[in-house]
ROMARBA-631419 format. One record per residue (C-alpha): x, z, y; residue number from 1; residue in three letters. Coordinates in pm, 1 decimal, padded with zeros to 6 digits, m for minus. Layout:
<sites>
(site (X Z Y) NUM ALA)
...
</sites>
This chain:
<sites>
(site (02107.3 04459.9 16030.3) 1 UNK)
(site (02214.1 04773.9 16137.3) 2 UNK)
(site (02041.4 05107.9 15947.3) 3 UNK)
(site (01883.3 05393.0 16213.8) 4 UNK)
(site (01847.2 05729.5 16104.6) 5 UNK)
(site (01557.2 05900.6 16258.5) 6 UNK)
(site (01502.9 06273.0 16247.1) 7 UNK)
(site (01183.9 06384.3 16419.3) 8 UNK)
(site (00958.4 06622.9 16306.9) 9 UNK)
(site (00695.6 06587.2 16532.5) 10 UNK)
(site (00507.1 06296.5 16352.0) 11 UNK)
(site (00368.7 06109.5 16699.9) 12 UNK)
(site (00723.8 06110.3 16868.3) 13 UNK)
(site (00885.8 05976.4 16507.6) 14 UNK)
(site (00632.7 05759.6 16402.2) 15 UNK)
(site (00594.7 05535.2 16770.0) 16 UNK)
(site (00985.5 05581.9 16810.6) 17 UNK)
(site (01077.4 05421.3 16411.0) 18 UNK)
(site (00817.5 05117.4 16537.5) 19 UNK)
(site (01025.2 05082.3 16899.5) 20 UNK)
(site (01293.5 05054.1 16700.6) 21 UNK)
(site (01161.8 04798.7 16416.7) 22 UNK)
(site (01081.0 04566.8 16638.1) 23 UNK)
(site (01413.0 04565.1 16837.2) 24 UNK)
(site (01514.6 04455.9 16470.1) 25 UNK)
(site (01689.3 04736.2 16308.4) 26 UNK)
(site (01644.6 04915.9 15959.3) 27 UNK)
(site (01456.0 05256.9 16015.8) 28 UNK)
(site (01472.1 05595.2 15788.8) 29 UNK)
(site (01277.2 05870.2 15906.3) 30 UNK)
(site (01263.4 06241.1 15796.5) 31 UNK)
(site (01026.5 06518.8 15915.6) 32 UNK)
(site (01346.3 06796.1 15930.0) 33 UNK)
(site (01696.5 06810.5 15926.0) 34 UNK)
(site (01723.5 06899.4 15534.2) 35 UNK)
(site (01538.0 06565.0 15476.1) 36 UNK)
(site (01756.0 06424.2 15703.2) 37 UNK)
(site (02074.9 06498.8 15545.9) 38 UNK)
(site (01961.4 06407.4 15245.5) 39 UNK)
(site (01845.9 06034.9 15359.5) 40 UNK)
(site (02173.3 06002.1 15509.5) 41 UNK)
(site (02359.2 06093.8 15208.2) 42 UNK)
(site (02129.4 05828.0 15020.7) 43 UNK)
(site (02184.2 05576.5 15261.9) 44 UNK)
(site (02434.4 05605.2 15486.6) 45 UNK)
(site (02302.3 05496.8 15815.2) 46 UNK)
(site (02493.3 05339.2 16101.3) 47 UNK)
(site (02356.2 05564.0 16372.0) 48 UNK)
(site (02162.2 05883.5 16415.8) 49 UNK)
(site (01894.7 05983.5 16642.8) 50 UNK)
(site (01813.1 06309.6 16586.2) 51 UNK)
(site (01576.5 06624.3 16780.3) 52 UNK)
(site (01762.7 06967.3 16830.0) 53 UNK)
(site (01468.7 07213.3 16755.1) 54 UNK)
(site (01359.2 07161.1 16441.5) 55 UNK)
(site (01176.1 07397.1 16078.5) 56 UNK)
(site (01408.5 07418.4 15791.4) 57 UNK)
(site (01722.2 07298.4 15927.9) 58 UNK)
(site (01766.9 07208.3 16327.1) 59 UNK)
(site (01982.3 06939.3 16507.9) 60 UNK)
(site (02255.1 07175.6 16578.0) 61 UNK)
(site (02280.3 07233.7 16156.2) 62 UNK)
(site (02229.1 06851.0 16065.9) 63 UNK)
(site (02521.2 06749.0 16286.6) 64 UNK)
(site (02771.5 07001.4 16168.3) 65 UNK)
(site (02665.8 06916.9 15787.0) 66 UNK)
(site (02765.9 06579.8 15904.0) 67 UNK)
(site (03143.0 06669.3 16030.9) 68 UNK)
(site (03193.0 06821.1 15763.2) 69 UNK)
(site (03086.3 06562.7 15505.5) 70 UNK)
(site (03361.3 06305.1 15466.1) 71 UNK)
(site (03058.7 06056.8 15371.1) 72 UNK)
(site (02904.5 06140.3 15675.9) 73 UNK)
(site (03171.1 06218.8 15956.6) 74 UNK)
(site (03195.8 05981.6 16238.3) 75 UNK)
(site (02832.1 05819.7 16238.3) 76 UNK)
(site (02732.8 05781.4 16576.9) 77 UNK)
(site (02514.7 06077.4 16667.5) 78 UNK)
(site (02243.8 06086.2 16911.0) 79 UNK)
(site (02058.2 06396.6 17014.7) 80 UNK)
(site (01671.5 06426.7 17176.1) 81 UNK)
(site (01596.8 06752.4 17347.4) 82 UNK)
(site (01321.2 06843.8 17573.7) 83 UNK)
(site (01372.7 06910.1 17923.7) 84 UNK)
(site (01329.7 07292.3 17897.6) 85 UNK)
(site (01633.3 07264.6 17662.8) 86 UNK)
(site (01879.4 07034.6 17851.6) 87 UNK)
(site (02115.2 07385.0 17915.5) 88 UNK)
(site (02119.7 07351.6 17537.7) 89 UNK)
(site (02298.3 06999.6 17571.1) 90 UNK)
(site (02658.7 07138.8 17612.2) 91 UNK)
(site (02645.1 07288.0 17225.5) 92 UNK)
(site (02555.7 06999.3 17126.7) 93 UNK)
(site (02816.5 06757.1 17297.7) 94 UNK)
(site (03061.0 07045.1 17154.3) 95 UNK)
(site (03014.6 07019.3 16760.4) 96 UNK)
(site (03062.3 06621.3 16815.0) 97 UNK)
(site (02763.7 06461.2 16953.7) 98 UNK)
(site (02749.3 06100.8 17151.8) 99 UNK)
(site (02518.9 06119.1 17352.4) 100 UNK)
(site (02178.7 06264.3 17432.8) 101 UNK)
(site (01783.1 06139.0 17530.8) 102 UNK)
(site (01586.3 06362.4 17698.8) 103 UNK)
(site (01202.6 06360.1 17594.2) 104 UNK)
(site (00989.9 06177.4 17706.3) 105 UNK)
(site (01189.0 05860.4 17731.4) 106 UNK)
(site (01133.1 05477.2 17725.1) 107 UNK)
(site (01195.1 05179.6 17517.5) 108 UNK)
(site (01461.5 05069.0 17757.1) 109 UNK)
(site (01619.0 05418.9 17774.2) 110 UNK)
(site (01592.0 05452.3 17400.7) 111 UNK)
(site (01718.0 05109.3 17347.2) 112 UNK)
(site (02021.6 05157.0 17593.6) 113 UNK)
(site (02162.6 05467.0 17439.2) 114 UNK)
(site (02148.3 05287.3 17086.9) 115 UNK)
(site (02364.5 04977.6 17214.9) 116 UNK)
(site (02598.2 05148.1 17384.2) 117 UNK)
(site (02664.2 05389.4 17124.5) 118 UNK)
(site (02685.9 05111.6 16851.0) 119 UNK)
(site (02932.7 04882.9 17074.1) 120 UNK)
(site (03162.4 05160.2 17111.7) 121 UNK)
(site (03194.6 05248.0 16782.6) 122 UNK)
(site (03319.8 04880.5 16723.2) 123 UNK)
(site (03464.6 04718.9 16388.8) 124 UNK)
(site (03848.5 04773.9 16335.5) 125 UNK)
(site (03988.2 04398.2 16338.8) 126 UNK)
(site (04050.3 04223.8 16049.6) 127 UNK)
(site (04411.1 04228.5 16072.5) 128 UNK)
(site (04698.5 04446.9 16313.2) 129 UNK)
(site (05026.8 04277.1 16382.9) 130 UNK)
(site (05210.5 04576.6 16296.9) 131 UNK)
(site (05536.1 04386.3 16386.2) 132 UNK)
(site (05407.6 04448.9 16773.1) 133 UNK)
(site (05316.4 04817.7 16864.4) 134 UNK)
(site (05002.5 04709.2 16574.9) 135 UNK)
(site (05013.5 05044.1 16449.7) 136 UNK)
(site (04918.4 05226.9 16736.4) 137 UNK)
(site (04631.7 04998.9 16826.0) 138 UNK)
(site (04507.8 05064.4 16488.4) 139 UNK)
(site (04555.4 05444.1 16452.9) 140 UNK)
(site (04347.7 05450.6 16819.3) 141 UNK)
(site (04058.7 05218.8 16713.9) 142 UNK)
(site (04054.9 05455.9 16386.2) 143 UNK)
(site (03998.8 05716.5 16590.5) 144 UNK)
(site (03731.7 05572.6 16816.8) 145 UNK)
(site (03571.5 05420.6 16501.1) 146 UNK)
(site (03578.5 05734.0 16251.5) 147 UNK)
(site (03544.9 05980.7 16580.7) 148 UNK)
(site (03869.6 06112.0 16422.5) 149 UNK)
(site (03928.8 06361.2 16677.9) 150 UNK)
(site (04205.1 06545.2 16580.3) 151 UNK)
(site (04405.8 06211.5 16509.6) 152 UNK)
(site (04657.8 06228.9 16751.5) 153 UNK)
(site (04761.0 05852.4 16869.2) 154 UNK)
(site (05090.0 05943.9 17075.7) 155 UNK)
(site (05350.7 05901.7 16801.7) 156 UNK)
(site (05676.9 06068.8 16832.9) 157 UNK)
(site (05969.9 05769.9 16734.7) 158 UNK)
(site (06234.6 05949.1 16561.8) 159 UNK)
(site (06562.7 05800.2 16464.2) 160 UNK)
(site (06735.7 05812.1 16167.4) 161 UNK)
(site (07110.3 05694.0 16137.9) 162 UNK)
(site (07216.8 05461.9 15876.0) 163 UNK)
(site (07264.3 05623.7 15520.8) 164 UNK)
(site (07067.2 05941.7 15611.8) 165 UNK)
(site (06824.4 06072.5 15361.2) 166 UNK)
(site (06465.1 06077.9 15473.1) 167 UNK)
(site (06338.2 06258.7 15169.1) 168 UNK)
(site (06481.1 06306.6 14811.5) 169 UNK)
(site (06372.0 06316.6 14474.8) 170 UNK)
(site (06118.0 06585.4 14406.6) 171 UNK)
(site (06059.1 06684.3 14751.9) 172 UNK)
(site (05680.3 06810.4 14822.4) 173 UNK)
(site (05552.8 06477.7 15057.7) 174 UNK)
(site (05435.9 06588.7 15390.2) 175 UNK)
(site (05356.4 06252.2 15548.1) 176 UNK)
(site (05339.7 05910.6 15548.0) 177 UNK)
(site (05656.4 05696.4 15711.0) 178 UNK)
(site (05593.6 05390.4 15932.0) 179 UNK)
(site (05936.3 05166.7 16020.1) 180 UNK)
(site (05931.8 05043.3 16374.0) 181 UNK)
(site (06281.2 04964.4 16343.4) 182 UNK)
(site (06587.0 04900.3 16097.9) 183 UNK)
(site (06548.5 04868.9 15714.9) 184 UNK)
(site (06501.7 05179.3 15425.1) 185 UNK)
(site (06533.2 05169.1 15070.8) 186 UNK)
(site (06389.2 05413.7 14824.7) 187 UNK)
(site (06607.0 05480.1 14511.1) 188 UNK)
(site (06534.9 05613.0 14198.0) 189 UNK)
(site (06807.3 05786.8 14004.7) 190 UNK)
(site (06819.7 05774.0 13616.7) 191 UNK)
(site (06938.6 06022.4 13373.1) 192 UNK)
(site (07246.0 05836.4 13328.7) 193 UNK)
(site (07330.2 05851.7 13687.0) 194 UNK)
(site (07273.4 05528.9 13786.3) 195 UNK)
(site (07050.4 05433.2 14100.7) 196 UNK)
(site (06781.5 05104.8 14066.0) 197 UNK)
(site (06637.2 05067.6 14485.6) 198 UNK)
(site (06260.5 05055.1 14413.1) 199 UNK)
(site (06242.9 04929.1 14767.5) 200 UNK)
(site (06326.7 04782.9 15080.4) 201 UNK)
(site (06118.9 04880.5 15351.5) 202 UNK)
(site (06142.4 04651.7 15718.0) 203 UNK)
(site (05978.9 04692.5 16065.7) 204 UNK)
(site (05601.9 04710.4 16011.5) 205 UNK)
(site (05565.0 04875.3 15704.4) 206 UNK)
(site (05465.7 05169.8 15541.3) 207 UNK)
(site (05608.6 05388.9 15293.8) 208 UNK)
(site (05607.7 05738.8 15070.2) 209 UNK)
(site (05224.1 05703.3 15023.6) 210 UNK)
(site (05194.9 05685.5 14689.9) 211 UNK)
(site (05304.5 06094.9 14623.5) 212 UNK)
(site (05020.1 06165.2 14935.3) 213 UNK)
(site (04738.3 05947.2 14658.7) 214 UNK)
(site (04881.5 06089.1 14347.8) 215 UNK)
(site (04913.0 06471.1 14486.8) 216 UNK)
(site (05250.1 06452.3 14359.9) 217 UNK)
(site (05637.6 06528.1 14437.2) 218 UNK)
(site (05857.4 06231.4 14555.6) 219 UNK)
(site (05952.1 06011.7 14259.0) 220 UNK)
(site (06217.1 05885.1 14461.8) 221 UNK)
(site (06480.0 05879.4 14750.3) 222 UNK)
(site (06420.3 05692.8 15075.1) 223 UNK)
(site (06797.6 05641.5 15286.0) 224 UNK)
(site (06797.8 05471.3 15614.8) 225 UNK)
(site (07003.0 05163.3 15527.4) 226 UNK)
(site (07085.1 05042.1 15906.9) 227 UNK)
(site (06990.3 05295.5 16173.6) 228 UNK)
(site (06635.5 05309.2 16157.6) 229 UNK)
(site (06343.8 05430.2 16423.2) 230 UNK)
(site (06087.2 05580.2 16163.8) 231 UNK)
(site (05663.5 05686.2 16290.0) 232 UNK)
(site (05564.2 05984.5 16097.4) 233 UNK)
(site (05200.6 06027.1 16005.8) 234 UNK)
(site (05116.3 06407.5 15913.5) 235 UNK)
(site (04969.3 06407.7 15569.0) 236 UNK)
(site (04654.1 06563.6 15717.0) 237 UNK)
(site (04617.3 06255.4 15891.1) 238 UNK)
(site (04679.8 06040.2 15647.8) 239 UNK)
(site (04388.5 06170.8 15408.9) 240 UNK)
(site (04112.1 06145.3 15764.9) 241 UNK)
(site (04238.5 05742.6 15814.7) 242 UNK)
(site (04129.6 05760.0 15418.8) 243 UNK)
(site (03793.9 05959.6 15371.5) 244 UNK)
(site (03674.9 06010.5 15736.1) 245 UNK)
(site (03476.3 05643.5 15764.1) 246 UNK)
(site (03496.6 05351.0 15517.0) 247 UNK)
(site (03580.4 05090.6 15813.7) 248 UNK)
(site (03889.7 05253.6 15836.3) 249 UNK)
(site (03929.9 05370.8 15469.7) 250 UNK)
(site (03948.6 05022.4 15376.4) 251 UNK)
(site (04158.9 04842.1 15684.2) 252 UNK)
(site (04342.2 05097.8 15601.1) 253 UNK)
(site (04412.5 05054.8 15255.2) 254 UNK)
(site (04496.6 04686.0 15331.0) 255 UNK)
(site (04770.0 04783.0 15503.4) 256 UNK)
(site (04906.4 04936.7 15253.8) 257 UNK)
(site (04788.5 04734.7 14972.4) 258 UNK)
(site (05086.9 04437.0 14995.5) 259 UNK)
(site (05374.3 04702.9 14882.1) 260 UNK)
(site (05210.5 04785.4 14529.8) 261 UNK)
(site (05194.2 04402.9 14470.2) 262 UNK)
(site (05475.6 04358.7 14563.6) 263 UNK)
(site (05643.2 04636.9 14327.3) 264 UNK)
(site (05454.6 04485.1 14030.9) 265 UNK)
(site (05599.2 04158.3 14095.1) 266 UNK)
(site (05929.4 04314.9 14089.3) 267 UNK)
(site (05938.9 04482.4 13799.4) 268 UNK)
(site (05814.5 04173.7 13605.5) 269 UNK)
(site (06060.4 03947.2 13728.1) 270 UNK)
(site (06323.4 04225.5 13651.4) 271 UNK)
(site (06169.2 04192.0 13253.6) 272 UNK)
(site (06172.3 03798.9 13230.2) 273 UNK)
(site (06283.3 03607.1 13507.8) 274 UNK)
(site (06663.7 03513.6 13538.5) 275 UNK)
(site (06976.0 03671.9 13745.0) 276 UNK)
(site (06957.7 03338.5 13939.8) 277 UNK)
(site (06596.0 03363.9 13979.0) 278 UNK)
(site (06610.7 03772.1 14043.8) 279 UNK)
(site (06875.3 03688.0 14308.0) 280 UNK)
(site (06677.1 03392.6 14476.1) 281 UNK)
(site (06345.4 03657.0 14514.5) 282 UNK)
(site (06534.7 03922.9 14670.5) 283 UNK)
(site (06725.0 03684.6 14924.2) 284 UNK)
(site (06406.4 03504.1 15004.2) 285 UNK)
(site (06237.9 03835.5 15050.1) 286 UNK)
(site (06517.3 04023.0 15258.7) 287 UNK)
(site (06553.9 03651.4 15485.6) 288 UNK)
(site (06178.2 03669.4 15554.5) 289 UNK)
(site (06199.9 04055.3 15620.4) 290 UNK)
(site (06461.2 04003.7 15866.8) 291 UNK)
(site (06277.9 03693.1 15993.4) 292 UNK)
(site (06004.0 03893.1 16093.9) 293 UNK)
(site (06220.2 04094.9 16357.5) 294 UNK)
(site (06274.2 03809.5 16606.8) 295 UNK)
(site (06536.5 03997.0 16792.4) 296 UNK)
(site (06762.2 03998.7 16526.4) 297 UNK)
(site (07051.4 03774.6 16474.9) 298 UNK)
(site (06986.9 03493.7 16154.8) 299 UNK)
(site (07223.3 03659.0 15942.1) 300 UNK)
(site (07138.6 03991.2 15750.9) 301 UNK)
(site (07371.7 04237.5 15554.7) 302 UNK)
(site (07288.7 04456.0 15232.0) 303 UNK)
(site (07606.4 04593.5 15049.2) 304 UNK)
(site (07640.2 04415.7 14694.7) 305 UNK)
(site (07589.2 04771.0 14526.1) 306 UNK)
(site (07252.3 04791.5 14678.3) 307 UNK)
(site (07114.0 04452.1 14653.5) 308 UNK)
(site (07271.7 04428.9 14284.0) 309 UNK)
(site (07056.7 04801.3 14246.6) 310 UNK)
(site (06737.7 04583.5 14377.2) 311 UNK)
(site (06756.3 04299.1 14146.8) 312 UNK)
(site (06857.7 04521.3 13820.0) 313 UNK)
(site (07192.4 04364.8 13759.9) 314 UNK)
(site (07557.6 04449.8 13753.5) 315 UNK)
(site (07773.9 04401.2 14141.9) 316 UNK)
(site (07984.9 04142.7 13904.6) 317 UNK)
(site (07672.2 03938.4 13825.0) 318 UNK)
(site (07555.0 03911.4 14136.5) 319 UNK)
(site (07851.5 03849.8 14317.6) 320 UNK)
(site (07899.5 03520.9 14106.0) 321 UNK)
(site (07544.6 03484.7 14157.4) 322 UNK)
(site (07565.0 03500.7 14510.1) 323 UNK)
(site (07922.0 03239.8 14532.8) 324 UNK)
(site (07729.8 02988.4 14281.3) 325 UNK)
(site (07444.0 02990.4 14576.3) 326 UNK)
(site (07702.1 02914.8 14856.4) 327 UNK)
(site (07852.0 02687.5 14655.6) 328 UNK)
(site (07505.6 02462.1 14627.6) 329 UNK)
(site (07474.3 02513.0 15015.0) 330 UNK)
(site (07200.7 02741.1 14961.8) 331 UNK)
(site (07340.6 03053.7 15134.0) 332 UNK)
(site (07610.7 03087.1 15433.8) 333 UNK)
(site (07807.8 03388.2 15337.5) 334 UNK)
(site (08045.4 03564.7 15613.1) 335 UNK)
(site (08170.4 03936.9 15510.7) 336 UNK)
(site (07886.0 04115.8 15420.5) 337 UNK)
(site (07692.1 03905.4 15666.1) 338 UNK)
(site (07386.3 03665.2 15427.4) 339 UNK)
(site (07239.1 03394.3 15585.5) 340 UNK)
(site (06971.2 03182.9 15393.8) 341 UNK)
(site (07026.4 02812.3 15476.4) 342 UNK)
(site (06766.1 02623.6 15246.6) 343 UNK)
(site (06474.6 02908.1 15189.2) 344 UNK)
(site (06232.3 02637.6 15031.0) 345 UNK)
(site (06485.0 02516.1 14772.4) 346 UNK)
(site (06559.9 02876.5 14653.7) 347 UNK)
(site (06205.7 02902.8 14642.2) 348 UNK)
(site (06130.9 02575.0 14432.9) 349 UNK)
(site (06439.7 02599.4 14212.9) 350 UNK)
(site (06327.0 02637.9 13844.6) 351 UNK)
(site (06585.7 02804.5 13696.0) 352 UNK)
</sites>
């Protein structure tokens, strides 16, 4: 049931409009002023707002800029009633953010009218975005129809990056959030010793560098195009509205996102316990599928043997032999640097 905040402080208009709207089934709050108002909304967060302009204590005008400025609040749907005498009023209101607008006196159907159309436009992000296929733009529009994220600008900018070209380093302030559309990148931590362990492989429809943006830290880490790459950069500005501007979004969002920190924990406990031939048979199964997931890519894949043996936490030696004992079982099909996985369910299966 959908929750209608009604701000009215005449108590004949509010009172007959909150029972119009009962019995067309939704949940009705009511407050006599705008400061009431703000502070029902901030209680219960309603799914739509129909609220007068002139108003004591705080008007229509004040209410809905409270509201933008609220991250709780921003991107309700917003509906404004003003008399006739004040429609010239109607363009300040439309201005700061508003929907749409009733015009007193007004019917049931009128009143009922505004409400649906207001509520079906501000529609439910979908449970999932194939961000394999141009997914990432239909989501970063229906965030900003959803969260009325206006300053969200959809139109992203591809940029290329050629193979082996930093994208940020080590203890660089973050600035955005990185999207692949195309080619692979692997972020790389450096130890004291010298020695680099790849933290990372990143494919076509996936984020990375967000964790710095959460943290409000530096980079912990390097990200280097490993193929030439076609990267979508989200400003960090951005990044924190698609977060705090309207929980639909906060938490499709989030889901997006959410598979890479998994992910990362898995890693690091296989590193700790699992075997080289089992360390080997995750990251092959995980770079085949990656790859997979590009259909206009040929079967084979290629990762030098420095930076896979970097991803699984093992010496080049190790998984060299590693990687001959696997063609050797008819596992993998090994040309050059070329890697193509043969029998994915029996690496998958093997208990070793």
């Amino acid at each position: 049931m959908k929750t209608i905040l009604l701000i009215e402080d005449n108590d004949l208009i509010r009172e007959s409009t909150a029972e119009i709207l009962e019995l067309a089934g939704y949940a009705v709050l009511t407050a006599e002023n705008g400061k009431l108002g703000v502070e029902q909304a901030r209680a219960t967060r309603p799914d739509l707002v129909i609220c007068d302009i002139m108003m004591p204590v705080l008007d229509g005008y004040g209410v809905l800029q409270i509201f933008n400025q609220d991250a709780q609040l921003a991107g309700i749907p917003f509906i404004f009633l003003t008399a006739k005498t004040e429609r010239t009023d109607m363009r300040k209101g439309m201005e700061l953010g508003a929907d749409d607008y009733l015009t007193k006196p007004f019917d049931e159907s009128e009143l009922l009218s505004a409400i649906t159309g207001r509520l079906n436009r501000f529609r439910h992000l979908k449970p999932d975005y194939d961000l394999q296929r141009e997914g990432l733009q239909e989501f970063l529009e229906d965030a900003r129809v959803v969260g009325n994220l206006q300053s969200l600008s959809v139109d992203r900018k591809v940029h290329t990056v050629r193979k082996k070209q930093d994208v940020y380093s080590e203890g660089d302030e973050p600035t955005r959030l990185y999207f692949v559309k195309a080619g692979r990148v692997k972020t790389v931590k450096t130890t004291a010793a010298g020695k680099e362990l790849i933290t990372g492989i990143y494919g076509p429809g996936e984020f990375f560098g967000y964790m710095p943006l959460l943290e409000h830290t530096k980079h912990g880490d390097s990200a280097v195009a490993v193929d030439d790459s076609e990267l979508v950069y989200i400003p960090k500005d951005d990044f924190m509205q698609l977060l705090l501007r309207n929980p639909d979004v906060s938490q499709q969002f989030i889901r997006l996102l959410a598979g890479r920190v998994r992910e990362r924990e898995q890693q690091l406990v296989g590193m700790a316990y699992n075997s080289i031939r089992r360390r080997v048979a995750d990251t092959l199964l995980h770079l085949h599928e990656q790859h997979a997931a590009d259909s206009s890519l040929a079967p084979t894949f290629q990762l030098s043997r420095d930076d896979m043996a970097a991803l699984v936490g093992t010496a080049p030696e190790s998984l060299i032999r590693t990687l001959s004992e696997f063609k050797q079982d008819g596992l993998i099909e090994l040309a050059g640097k070329d890697i193509r996985v043969l029998q994915p369910d029996k690496l998958r299966r093997a208990n070793w």
